[in-house]
Backbone atoms as SQL, in Angstrom:
CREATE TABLE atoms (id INTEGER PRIMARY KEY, chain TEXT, resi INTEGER, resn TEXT, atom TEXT, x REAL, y REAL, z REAL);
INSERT INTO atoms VALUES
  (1, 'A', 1, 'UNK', 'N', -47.806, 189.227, -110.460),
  (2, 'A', 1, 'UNK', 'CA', -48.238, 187.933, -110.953),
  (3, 'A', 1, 'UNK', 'C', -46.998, 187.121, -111.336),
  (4, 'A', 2, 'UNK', 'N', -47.390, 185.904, -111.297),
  (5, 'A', 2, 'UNK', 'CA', -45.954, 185.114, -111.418),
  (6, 'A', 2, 'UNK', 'C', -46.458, 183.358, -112.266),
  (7, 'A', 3, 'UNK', 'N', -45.566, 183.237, -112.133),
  (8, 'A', 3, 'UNK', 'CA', -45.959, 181.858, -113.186),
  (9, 'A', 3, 'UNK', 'C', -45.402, 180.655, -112.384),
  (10, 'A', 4, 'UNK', 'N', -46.789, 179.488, -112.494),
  (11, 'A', 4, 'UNK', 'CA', -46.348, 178.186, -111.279),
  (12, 'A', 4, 'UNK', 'C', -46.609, 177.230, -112.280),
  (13, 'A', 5, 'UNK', 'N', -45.693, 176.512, -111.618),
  (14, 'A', 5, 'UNK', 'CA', -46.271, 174.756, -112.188),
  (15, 'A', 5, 'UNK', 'C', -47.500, 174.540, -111.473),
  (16, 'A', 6, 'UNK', 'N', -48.071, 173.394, -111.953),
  (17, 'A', 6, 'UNK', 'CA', -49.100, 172.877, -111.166),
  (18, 'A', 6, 'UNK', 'C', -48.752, 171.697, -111.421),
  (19, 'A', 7, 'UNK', 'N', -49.116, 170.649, -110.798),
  (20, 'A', 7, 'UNK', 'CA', -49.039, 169.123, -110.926),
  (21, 'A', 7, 'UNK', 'C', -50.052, 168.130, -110.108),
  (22, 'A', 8, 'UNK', 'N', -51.060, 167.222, -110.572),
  (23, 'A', 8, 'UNK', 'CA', -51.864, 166.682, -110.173),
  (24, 'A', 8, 'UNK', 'C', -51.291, 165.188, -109.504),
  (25, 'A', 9, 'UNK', 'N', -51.085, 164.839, -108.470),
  (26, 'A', 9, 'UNK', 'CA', -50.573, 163.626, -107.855),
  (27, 'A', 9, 'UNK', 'C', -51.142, 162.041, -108.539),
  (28, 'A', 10, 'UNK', 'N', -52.403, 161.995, -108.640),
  (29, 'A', 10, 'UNK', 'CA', -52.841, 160.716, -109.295),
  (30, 'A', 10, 'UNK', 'C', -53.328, 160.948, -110.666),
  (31, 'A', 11, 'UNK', 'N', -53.796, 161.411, -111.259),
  (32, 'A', 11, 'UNK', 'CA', -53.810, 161.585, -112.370),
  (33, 'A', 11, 'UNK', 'C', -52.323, 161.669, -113.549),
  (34, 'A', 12, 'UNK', 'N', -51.431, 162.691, -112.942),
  (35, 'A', 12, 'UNK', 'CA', -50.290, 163.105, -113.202),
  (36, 'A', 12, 'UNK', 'C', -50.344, 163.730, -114.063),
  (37, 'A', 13, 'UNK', 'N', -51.308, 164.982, -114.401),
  (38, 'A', 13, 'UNK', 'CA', -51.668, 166.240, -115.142),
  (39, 'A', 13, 'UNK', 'C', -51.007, 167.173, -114.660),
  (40, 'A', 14, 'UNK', 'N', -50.430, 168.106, -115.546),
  (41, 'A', 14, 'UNK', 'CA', -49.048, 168.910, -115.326),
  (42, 'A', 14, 'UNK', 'C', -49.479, 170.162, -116.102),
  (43, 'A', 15, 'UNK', 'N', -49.571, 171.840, -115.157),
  (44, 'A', 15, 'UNK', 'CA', -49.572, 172.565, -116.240),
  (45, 'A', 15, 'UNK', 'C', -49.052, 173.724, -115.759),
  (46, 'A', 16, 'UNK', 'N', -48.955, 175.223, -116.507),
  (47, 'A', 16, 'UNK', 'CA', -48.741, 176.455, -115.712),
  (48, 'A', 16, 'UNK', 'C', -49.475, 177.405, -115.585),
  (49, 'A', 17, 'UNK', 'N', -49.667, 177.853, -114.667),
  (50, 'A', 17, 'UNK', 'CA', -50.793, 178.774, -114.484),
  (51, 'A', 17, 'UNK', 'C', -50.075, 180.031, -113.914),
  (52, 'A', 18, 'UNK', 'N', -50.292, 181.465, -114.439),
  (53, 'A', 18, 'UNK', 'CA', -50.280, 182.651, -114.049),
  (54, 'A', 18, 'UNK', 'C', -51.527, 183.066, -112.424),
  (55, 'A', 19, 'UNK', 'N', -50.434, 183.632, -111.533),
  (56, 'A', 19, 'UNK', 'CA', -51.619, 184.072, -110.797),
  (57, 'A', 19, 'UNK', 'C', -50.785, 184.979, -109.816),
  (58, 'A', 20, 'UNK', 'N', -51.423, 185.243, -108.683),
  (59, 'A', 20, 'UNK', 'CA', -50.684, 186.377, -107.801),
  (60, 'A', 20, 'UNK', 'C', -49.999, 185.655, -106.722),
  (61, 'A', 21, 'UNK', 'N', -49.336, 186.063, -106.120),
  (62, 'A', 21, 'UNK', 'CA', -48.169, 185.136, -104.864),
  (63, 'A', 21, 'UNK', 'C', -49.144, 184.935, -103.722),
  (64, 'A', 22, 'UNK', 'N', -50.339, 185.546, -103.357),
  (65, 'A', 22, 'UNK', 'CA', -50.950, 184.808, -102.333),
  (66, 'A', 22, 'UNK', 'C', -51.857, 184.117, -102.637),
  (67, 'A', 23, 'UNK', 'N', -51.934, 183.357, -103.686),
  (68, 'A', 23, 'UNK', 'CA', -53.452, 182.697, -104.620),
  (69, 'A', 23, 'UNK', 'C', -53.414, 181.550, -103.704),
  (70, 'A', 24, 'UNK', 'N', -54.079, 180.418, -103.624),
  (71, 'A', 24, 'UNK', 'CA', -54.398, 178.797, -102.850),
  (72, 'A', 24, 'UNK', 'C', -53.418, 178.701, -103.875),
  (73, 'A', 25, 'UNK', 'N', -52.930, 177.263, -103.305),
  (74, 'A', 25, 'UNK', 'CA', -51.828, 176.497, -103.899),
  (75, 'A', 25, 'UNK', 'C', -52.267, 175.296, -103.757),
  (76, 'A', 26, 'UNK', 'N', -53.796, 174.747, -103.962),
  (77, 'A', 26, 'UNK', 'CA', -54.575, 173.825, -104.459),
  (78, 'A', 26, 'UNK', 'C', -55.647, 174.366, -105.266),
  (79, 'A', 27, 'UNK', 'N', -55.436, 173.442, -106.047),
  (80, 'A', 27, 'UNK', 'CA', -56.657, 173.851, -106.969),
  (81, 'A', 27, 'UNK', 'C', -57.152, 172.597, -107.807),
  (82, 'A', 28, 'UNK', 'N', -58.665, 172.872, -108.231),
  (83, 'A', 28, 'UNK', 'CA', -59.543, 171.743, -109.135),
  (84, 'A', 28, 'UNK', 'C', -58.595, 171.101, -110.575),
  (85, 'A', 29, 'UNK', 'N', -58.556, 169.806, -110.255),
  (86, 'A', 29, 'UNK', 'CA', -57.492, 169.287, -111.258),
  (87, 'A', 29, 'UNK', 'C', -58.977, 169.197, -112.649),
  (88, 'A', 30, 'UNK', 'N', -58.957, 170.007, -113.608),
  (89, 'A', 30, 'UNK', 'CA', -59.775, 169.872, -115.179),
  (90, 'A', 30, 'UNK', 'C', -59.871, 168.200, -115.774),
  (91, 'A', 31, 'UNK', 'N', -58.557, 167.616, -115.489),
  (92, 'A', 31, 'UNK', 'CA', -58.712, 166.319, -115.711),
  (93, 'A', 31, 'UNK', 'C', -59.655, 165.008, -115.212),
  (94, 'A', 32, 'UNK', 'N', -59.481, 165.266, -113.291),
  (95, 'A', 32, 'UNK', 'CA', -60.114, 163.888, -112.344),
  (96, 'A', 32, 'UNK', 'C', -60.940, 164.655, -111.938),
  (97, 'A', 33, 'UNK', 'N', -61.127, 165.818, -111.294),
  (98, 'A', 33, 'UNK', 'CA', -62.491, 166.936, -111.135),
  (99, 'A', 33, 'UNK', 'C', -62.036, 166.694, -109.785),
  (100, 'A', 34, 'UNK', 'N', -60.790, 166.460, -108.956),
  (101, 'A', 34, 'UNK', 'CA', -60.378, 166.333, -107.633),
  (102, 'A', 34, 'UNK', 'C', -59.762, 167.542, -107.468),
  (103, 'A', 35, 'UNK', 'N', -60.107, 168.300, -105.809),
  (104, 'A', 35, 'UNK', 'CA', -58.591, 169.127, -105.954),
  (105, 'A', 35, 'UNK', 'C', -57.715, 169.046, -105.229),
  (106, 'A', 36, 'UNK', 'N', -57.225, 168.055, -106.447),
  (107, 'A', 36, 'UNK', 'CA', -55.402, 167.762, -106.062),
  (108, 'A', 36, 'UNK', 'C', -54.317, 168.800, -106.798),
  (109, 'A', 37, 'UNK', 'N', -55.118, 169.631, -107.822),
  (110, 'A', 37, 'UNK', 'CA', -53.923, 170.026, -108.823),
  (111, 'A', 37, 'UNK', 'C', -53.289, 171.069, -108.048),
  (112, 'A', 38, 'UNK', 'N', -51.791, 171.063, -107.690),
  (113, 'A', 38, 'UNK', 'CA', -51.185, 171.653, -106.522),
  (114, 'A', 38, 'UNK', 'C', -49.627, 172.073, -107.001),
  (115, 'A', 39, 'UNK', 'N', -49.491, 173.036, -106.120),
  (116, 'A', 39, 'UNK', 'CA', -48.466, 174.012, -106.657),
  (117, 'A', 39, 'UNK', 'C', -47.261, 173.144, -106.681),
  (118, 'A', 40, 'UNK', 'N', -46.203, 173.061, -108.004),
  (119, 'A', 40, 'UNK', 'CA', -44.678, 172.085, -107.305),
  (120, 'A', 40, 'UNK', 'C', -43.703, 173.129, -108.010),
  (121, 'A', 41, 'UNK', 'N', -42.270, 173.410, -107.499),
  (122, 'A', 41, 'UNK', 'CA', -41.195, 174.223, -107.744),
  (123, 'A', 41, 'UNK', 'C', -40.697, 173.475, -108.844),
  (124, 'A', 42, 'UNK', 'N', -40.312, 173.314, -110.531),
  (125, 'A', 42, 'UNK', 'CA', -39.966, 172.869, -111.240),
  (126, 'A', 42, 'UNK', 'C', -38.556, 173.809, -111.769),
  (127, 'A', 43, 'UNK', 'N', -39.096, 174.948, -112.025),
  (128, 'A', 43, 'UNK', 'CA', -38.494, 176.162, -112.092),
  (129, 'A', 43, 'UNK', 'C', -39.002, 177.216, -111.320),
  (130, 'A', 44, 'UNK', 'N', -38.323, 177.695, -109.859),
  (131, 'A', 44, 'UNK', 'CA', -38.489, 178.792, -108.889),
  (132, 'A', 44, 'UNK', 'C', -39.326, 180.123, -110.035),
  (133, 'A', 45, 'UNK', 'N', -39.983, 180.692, -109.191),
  (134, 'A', 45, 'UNK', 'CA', -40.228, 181.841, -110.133),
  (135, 'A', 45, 'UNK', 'C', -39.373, 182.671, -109.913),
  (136, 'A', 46, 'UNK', 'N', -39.065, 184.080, -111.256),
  (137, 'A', 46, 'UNK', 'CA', -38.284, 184.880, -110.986),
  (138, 'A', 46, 'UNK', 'C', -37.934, 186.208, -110.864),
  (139, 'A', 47, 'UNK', 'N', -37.538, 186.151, -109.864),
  (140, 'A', 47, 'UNK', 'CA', -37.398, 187.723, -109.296),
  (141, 'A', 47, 'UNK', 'C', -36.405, 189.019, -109.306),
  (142, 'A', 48, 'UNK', 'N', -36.518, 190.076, -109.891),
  (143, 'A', 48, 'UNK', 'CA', -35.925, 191.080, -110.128),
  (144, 'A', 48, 'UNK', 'C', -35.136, 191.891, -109.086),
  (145, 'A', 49, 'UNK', 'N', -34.224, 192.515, -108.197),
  (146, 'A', 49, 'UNK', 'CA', -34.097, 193.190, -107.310),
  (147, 'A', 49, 'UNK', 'C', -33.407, 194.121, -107.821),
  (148, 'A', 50, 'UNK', 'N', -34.695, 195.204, -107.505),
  (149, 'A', 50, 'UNK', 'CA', -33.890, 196.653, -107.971),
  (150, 'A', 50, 'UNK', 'C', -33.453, 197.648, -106.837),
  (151, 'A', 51, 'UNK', 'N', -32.787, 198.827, -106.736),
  (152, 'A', 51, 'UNK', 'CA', -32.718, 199.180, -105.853),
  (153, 'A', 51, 'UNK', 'C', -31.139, 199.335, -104.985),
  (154, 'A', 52, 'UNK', 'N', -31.052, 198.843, -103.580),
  (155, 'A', 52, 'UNK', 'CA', -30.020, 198.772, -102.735),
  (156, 'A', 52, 'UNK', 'C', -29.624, 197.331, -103.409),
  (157, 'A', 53, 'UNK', 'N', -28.152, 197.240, -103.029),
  (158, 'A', 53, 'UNK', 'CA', -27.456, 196.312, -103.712),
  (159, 'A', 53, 'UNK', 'C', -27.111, 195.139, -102.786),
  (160, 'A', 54, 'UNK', 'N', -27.606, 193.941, -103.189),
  (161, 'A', 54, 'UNK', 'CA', -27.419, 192.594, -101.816),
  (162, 'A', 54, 'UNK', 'C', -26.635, 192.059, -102.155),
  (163, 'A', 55, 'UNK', 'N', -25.817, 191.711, -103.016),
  (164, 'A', 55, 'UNK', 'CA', -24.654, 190.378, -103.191),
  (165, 'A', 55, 'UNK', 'C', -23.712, 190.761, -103.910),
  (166, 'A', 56, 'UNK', 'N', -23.216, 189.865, -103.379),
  (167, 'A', 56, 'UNK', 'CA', -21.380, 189.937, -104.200),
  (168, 'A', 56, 'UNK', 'C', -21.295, 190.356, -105.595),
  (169, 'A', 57, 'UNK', 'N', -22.148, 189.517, -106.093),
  (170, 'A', 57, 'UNK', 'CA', -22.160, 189.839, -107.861),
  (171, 'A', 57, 'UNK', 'C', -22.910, 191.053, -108.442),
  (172, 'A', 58, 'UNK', 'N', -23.876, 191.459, -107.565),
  (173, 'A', 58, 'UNK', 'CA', -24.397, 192.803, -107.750),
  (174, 'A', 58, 'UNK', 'C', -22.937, 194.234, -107.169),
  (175, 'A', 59, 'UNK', 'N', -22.217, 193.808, -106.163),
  (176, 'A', 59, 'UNK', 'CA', -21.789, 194.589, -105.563),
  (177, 'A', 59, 'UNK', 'C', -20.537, 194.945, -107.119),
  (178, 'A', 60, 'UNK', 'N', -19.975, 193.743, -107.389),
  (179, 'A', 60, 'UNK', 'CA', -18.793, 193.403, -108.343),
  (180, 'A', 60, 'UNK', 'C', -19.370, 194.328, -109.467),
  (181, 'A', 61, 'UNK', 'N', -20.719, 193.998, -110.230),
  (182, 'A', 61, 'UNK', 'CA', -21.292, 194.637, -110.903),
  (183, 'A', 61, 'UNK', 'C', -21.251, 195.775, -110.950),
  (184, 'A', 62, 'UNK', 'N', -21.393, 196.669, -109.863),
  (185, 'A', 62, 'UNK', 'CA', -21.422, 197.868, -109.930),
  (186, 'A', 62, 'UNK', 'C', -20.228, 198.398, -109.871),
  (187, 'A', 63, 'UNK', 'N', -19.300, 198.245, -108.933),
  (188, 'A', 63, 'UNK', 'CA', -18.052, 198.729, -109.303),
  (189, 'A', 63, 'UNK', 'C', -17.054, 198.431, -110.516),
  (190, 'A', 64, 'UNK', 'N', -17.557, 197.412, -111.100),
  (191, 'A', 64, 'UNK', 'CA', -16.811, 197.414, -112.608),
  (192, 'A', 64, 'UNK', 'C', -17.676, 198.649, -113.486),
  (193, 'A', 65, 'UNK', 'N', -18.627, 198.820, -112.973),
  (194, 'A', 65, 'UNK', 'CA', -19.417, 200.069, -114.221),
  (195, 'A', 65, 'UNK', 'C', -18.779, 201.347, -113.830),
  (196, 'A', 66, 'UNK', 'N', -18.539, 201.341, -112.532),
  (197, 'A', 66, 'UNK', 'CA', -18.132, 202.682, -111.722),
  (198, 'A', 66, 'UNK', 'C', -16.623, 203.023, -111.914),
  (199, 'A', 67, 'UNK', 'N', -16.110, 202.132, -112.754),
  (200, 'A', 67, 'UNK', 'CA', -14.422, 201.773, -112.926),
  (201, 'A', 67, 'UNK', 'C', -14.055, 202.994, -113.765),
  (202, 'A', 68, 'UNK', 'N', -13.088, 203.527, -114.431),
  (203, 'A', 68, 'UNK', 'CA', -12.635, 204.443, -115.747),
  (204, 'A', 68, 'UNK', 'C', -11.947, 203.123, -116.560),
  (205, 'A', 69, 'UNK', 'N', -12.100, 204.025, -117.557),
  (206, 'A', 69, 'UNK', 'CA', -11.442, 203.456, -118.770),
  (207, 'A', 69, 'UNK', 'C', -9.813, 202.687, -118.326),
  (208, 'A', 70, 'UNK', 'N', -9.117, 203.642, -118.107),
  (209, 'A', 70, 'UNK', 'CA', -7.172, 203.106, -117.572),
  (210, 'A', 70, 'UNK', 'C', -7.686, 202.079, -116.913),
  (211, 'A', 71, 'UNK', 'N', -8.602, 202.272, -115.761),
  (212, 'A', 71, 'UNK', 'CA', -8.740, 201.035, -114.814),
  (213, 'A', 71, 'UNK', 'C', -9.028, 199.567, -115.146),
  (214, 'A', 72, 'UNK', 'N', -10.278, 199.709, -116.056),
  (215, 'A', 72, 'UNK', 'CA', -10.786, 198.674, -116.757),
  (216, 'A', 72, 'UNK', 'C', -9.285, 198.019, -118.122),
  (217, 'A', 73, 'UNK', 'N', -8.957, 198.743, -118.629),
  (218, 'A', 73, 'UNK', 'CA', -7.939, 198.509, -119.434),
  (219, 'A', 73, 'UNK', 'C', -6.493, 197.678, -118.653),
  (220, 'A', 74, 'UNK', 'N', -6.316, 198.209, -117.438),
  (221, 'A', 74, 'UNK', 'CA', -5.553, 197.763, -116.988),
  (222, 'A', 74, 'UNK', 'C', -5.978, 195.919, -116.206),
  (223, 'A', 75, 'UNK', 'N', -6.934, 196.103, -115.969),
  (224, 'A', 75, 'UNK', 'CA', -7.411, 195.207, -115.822),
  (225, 'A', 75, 'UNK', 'C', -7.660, 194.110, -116.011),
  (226, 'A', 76, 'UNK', 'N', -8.075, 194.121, -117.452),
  (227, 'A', 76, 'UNK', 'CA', -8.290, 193.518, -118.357),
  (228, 'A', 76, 'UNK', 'C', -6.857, 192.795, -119.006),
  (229, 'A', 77, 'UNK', 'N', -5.566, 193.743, -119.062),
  (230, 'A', 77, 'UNK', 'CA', -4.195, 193.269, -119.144),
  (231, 'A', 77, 'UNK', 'C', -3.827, 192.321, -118.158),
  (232, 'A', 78, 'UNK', 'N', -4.033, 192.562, -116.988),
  (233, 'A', 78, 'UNK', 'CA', -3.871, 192.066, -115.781),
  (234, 'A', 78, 'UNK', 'C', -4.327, 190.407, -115.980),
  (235, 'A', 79, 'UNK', 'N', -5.876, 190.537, -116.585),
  (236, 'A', 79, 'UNK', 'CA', -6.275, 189.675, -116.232),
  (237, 'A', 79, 'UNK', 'C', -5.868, 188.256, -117.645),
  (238, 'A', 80, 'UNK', 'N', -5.160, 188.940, -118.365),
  (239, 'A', 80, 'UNK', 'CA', -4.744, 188.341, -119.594),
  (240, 'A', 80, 'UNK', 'C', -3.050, 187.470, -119.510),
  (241, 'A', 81, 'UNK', 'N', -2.269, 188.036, -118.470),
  (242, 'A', 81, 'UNK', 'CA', -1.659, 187.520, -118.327),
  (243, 'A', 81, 'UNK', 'C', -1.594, 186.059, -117.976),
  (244, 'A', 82, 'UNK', 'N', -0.775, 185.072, -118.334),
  (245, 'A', 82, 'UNK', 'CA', -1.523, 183.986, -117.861),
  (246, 'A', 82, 'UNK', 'C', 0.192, 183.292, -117.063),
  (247, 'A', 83, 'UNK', 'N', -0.831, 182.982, -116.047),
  (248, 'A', 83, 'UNK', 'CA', 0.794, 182.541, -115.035),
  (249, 'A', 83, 'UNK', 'C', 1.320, 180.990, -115.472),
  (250, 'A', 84, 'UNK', 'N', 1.358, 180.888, -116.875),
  (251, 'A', 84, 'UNK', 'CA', 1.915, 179.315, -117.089),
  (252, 'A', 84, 'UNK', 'C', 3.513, 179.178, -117.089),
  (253, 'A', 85, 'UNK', 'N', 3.676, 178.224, -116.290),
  (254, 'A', 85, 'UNK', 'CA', 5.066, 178.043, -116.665),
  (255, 'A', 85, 'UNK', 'C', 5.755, 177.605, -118.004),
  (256, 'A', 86, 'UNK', 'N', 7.387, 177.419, -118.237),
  (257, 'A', 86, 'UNK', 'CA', 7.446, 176.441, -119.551),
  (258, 'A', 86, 'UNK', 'C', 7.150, 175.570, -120.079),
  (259, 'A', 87, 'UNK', 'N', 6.818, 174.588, -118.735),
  (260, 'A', 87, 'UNK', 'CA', 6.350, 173.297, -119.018),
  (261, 'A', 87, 'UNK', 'C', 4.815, 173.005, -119.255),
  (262, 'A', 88, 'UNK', 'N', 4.164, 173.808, -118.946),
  (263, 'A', 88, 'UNK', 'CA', 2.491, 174.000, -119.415),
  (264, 'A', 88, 'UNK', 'C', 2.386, 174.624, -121.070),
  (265, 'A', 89, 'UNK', 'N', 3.740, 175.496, -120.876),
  (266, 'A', 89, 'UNK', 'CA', 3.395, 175.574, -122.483),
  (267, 'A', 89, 'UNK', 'C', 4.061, 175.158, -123.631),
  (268, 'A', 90, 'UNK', 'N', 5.244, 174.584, -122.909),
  (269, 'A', 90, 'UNK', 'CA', 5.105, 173.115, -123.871),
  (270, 'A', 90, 'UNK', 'C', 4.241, 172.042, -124.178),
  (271, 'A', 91, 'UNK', 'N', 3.753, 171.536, -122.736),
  (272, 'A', 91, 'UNK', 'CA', 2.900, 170.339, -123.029),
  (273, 'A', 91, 'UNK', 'C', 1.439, 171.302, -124.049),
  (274, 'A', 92, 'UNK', 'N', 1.611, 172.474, -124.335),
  (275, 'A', 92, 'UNK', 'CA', -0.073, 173.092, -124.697),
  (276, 'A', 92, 'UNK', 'C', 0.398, 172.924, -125.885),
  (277, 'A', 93, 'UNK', 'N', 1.772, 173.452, -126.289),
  (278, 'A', 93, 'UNK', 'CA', 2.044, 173.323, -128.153),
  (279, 'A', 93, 'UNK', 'C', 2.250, 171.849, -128.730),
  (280, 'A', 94, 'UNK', 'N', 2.380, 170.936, -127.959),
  (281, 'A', 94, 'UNK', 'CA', 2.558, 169.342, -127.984),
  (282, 'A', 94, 'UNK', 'C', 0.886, 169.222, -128.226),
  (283, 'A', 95, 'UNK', 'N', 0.135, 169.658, -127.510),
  (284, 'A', 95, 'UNK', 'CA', -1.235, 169.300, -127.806),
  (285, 'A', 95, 'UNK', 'C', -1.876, 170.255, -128.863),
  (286, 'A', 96, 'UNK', 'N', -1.527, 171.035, -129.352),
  (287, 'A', 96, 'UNK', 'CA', -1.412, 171.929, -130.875),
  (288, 'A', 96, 'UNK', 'C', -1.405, 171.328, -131.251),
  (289, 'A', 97, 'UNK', 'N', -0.318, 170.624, -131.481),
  (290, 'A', 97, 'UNK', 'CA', 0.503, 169.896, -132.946),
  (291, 'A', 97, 'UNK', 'C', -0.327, 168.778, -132.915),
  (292, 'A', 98, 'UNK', 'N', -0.942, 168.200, -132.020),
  (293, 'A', 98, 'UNK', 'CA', -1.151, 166.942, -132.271),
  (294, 'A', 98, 'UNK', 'C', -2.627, 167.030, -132.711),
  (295, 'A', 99, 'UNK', 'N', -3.691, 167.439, -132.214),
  (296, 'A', 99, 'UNK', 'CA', -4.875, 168.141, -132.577),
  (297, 'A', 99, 'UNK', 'C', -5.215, 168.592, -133.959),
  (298, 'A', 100, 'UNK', 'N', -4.186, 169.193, -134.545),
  (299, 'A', 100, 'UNK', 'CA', -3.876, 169.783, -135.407),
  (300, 'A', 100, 'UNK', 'C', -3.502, 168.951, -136.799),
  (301, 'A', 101, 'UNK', 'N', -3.239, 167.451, -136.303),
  (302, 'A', 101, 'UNK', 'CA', -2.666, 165.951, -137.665),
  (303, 'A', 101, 'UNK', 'C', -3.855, 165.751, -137.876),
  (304, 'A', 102, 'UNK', 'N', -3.743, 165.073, -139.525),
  (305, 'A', 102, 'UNK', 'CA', -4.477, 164.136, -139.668),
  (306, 'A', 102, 'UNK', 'C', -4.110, 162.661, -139.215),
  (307, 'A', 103, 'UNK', 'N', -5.497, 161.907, -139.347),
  (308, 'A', 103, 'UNK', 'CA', -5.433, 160.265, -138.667),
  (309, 'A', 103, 'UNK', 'C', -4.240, 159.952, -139.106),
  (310, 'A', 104, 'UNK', 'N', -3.726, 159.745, -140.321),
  (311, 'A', 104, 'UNK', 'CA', -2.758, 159.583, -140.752),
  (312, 'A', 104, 'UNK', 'C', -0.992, 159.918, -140.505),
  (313, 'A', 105, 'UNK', 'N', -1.041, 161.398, -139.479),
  (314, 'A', 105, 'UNK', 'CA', -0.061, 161.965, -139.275),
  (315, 'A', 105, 'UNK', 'C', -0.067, 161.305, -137.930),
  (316, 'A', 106, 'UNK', 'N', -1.122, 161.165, -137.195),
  (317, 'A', 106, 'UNK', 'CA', -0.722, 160.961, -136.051),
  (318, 'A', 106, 'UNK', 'C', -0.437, 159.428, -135.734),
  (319, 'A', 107, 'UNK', 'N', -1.320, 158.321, -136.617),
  (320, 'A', 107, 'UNK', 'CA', -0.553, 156.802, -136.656),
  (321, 'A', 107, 'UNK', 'C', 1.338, 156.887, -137.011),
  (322, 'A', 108, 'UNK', 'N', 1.685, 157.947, -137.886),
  (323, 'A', 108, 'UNK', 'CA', 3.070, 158.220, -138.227),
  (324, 'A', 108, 'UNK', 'C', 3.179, 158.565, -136.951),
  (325, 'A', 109, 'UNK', 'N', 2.872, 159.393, -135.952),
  (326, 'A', 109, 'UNK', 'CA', 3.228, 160.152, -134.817),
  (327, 'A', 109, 'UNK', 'C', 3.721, 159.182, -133.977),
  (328, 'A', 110, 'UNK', 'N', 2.586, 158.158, -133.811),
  (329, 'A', 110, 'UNK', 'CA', 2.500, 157.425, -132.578),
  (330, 'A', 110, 'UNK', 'C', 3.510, 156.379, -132.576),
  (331, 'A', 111, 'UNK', 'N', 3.479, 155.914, -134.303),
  (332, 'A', 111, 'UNK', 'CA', 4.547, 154.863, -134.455),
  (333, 'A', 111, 'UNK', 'C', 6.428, 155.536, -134.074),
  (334, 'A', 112, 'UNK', 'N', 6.418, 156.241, -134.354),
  (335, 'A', 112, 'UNK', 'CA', 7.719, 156.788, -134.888),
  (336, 'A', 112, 'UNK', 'C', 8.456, 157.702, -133.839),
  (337, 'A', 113, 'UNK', 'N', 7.259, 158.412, -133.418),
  (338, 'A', 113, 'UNK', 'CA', 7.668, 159.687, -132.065),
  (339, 'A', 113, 'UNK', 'C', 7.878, 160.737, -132.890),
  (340, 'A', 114, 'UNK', 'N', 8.032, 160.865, -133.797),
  (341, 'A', 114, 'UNK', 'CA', 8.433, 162.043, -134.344),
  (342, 'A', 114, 'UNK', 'C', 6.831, 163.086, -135.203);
């Protein structure tokens, strides 16, 4: 069972209804007594896949669980390093400092440079 929008075209009665994946995907709108009230994708319904593994992020998934400890650790170092040059981390402590004033420090800032 899965959960649908429904949405009525002239009326414009909107609701969700639980039912099974081969149910009609028209049905009696409660509001105009027409049946217009009809299935619309607002939010896809959603689906679980258990089992054999289909995608990248499932695949990634599993081999980070399947990893050891050194591996993951190293990893994790790896991934901490950060390739900035001097000049990125200057301009980053320039934007520290400045972030970091009050209104006041930084009208002194702006006037003065210093």
């Amino acid at each position: 069972m899965a959960r649908y929008d429904f949405e009525c075209a002239p009326c414009a009665y909107y609701t969700e209804i639980i039912q099974p994946m081969d149910a009609p995907s028209l049905l009696k709108c409660p509001v105009c007594e027409q049946r217009t009230l009809q299935k619309v994708f607002i939010s896809p319904p959603h689906a679980f896949v258990r089992g054999e593994t289909k995608t990248i992020q499932q695949l990634a998934e599993r081999n980070y669980r399947d990893m050891g400890f050194y591996e993951k650790s190293d990893r994790a170092a790896k991934d901490n390093k950060s390739g900035m040059t001097d000049e990125h981390k200057e301009k980053r402590k320039l934007h520290q400092k400045i972030t970091s004033m009050t209104p006041e420090q930084k009208v002194k800032w702006i006037k003065s440079g210093e």
